[in-house]
C-alpha positions as CSV (number, residue, x, y, z in Angstrom):
1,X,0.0,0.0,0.0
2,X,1.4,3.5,-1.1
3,X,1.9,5.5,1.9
4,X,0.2,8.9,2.1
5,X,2.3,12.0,3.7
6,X,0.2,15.4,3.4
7,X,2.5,17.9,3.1
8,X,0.3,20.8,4.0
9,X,-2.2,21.2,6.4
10,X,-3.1,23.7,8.7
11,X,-4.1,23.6,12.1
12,X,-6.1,26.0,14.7
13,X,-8.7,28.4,13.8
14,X,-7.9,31.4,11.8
15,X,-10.0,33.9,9.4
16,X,-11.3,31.1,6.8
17,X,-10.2,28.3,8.9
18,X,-10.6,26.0,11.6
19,X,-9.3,22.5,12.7
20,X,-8.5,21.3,16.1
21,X,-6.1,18.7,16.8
22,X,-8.6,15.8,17.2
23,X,-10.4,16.2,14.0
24,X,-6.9,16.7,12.3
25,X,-5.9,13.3,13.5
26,X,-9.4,11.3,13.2
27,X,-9.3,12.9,9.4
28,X,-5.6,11.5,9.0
29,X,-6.9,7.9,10.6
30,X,-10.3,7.8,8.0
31,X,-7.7,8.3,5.0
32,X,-5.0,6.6,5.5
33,X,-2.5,9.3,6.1
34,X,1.2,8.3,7.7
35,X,2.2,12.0,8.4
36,X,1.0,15.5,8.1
37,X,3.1,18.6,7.7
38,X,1.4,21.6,10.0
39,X,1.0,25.2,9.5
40,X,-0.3,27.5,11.3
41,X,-3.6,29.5,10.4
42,X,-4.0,32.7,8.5
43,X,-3.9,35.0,10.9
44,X,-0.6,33.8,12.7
45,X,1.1,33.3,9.1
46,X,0.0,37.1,9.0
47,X,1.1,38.8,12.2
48,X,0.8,36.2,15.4
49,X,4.1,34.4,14.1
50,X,5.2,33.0,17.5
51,X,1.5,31.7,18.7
52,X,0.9,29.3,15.5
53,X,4.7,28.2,15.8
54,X,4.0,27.3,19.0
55,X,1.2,25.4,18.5
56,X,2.1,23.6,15.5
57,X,5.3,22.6,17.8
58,X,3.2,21.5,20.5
59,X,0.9,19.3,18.2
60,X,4.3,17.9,17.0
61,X,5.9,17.4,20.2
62,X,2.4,15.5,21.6
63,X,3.1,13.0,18.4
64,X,6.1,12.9,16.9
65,X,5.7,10.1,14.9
66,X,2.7,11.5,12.7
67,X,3.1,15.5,12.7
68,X,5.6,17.5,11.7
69,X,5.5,21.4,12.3
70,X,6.7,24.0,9.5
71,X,7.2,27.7,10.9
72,X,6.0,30.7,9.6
73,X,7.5,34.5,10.0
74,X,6.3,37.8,8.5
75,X,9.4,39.2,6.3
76,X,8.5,42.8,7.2
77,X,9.4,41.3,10.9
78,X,13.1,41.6,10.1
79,X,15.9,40.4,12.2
80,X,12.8,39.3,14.7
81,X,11.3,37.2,12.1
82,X,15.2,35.6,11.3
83,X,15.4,34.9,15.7
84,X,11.6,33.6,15.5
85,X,12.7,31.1,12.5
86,X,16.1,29.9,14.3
87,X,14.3,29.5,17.6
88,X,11.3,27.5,15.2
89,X,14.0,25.1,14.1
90,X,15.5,24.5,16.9
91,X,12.7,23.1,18.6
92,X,12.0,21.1,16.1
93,X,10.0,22.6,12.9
94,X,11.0,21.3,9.2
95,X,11.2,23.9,7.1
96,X,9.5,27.8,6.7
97,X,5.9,28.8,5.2
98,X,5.9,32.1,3.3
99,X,2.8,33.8,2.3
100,X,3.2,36.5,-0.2
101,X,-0.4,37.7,-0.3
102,X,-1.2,37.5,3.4
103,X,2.1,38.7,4.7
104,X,1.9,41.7,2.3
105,X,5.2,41.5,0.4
106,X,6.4,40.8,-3.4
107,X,8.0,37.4,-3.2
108,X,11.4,38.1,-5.6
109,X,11.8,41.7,-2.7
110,X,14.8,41.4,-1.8
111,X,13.1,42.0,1.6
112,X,12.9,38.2,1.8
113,X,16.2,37.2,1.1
114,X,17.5,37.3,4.6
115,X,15.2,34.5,5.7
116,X,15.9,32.5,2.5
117,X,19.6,32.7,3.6
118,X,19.2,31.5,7.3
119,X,17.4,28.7,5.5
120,X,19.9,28.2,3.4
121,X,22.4,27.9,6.5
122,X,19.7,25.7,8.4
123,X,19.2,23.4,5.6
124,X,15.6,23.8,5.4
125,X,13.1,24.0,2.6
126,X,11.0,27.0,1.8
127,X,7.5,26.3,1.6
128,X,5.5,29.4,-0.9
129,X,1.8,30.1,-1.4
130,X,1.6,30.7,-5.2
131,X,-1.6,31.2,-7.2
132,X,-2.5,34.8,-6.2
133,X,-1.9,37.6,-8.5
134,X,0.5,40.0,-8.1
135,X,2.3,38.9,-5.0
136,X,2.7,35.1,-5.2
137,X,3.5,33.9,-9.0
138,X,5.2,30.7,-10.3
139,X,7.7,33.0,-12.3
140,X,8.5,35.0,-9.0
141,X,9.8,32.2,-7.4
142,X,12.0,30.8,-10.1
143,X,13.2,34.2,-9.7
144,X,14.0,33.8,-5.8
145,X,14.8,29.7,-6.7
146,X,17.8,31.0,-9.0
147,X,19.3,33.5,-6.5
148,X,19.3,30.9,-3.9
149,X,20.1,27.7,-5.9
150,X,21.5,25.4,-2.7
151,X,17.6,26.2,-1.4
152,X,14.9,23.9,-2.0
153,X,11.6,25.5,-2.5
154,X,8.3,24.3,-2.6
155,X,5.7,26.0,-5.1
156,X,2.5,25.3,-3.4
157,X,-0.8,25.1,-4.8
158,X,1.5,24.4,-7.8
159,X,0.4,28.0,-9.0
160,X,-3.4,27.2,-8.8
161,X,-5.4,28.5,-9.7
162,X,-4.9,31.9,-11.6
163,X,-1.5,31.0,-12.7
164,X,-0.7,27.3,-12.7
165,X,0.3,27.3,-16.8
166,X,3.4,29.4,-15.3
167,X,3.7,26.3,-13.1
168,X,4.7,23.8,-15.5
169,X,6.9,26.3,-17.5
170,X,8.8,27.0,-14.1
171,X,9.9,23.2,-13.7
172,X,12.6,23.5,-16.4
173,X,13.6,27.0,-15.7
174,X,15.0,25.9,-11.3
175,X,16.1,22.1,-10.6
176,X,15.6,23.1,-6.7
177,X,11.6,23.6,-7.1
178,X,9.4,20.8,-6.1
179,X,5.3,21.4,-6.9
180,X,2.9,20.6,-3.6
181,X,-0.3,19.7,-5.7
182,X,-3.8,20.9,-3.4
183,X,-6.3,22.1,-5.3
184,X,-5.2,20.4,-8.5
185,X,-7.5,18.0,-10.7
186,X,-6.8,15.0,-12.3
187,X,-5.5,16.0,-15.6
188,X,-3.5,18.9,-13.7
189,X,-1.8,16.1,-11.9
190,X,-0.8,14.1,-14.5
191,X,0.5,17.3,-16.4
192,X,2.7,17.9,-13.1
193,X,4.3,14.8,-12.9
194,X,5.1,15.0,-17.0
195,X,6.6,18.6,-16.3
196,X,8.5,17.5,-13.4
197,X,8.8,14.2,-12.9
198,X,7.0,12.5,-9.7
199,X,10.0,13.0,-7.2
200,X,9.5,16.8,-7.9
201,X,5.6,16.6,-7.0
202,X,4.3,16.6,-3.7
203,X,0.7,15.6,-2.1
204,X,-0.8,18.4,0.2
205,X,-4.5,18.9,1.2
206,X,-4.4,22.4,2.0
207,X,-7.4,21.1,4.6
208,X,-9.1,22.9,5.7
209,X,-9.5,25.1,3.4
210,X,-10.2,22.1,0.7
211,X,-10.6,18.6,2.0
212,X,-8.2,15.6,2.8
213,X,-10.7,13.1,1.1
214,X,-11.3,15.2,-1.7
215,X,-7.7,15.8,-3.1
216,X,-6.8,12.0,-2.0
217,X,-9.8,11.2,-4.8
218,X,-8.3,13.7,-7.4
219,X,-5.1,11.6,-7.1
220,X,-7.0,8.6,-7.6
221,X,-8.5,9.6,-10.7
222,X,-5.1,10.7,-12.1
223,X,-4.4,6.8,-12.0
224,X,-0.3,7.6,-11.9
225,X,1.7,4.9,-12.5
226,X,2.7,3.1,-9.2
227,X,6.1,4.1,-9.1
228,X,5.1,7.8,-9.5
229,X,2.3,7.4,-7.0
230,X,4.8,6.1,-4.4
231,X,7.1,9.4,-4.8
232,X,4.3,11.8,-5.0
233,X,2.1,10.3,-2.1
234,X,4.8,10.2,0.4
235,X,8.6,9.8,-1.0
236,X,9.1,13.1,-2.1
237,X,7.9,14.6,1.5
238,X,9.8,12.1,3.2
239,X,12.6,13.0,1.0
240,X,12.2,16.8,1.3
241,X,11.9,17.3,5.4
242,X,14.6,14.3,6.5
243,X,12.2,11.6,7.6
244,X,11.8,7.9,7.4
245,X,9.2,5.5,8.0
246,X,9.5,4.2,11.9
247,X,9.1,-0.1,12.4
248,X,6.1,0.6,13.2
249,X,4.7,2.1,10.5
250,X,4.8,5.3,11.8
251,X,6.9,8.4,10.0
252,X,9.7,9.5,12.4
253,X,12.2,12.0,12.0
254,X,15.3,11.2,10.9
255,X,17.7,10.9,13.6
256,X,15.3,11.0,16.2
């Protein structure tokens, strides 16, 4: 059986969403899902930076061997938002969530390159909202990808869904992008993993904002070849933020 890692989900209630911890893990247990990447909501990805680390940690920390918290930081923070993201990693979270269009900043500023660089020195991917026109575009971020080329970054929502034909035209243009695929149909998928290749492509729900069982059934219908399936279900997450799967079953971290 293919195992299933969502690589983005947010958790706690925000502006246009909501999802405590229990449902979060009874929704993971109906589908099928090994591990979960967590973000915090809107509002914290906006201005509360330090409350939806900390409770994307804590969620982590209460089950290590199914969630794994991503930090957010506002650029226009500054050198606060570079001591929120070290402190973030050190206790534990997997890589950085940027929002362009909530956070209120033009993702190839130079504004962000600070953060991109303590990322860099971390060894942490960049997760990045695209699809939302003008702040958040696939062609921005090759942009950002080039100038930091040791970085991997992940273009999620794979540009969906104002601008995902820049998405596929992006995969040739940076090696060090990988696409996170929520809110993508079936034919979309398939046209991913053709632009990409499948260890470039990434599963993420985005719940709850969309729904876990409705983007599992878009990959379904895609009907990608097993191999493909494997790397886009799981491998490439596993791959991306350091983990393995535990003896049991579970997904640990690696080295933990």
């Amino acid at each position: 059986m293919t195992e299933i890692i969502d690589g983005h989900r947010h958790l706690g209630r925000g502006v246009d969403m909501d999802d405590d911890l229990g449902h979060l893990l009874s929704d993971m247990d109906e589908h099928g899902v090994a591990g979960t990447v967590l973000i915090p909501t809107d509002r914290e990805i906006a201005v509360d930076n330090r409350a939806g680390n900390d409770a994307v940690l804590a969620a982590a920390a209460a089950h290590p061997a199914r969630l794994w918290p991503m930090a957010t930081v506002n650029p226009w923070f500054g050198d606060r938002a570079v001591a929120e993201l070290v402190r973030a990693v050190g206790n534990g979270a997997v890589g950085l969530k940027l929002h362009p269009a909530l956070q209120g900043f033009v993702l190839c500023h130079p504004m962000v390159h600070p953060l991109i660089a303590t990322c860099q020195t971390l060894g942490v991917p960049v997760y990045v909202h695209t699809g939302t026109p003008p702040y958040a575009q696939p062609l921005q971020l090759v942009e950002l990808a080039r100038t930091f080329p040791e970085v991997t970054f992940v273009m999620g929502h794979a540009g969906s869904t104002d601008l995902k034909a820049d998405a596929q035209v992006a995969a040739t243009m940076a090696p060090n992008l990988v696409v996170e695929t929520s809110w993508s149909l079936p034919a979309r998928l398939t046209q991913l993993v053709e632009a990409y290749g499948a260890d470039r492509v990434m599963f993420g729900s985005d719940a709850p904002l969309s729904d876990l069982g409705l983007e599992l059934a878009n990959h379904r219908a895609a009907e990608l070849a097993a191999p493909a399936a494997a790397a886009v279900m799981g491998g490439t997450a596993r791959r991306l933020f350091g983990t393995r799967v535990g003896a049991q079953g579970g997904v640990e971290v690696a080295g933990s």
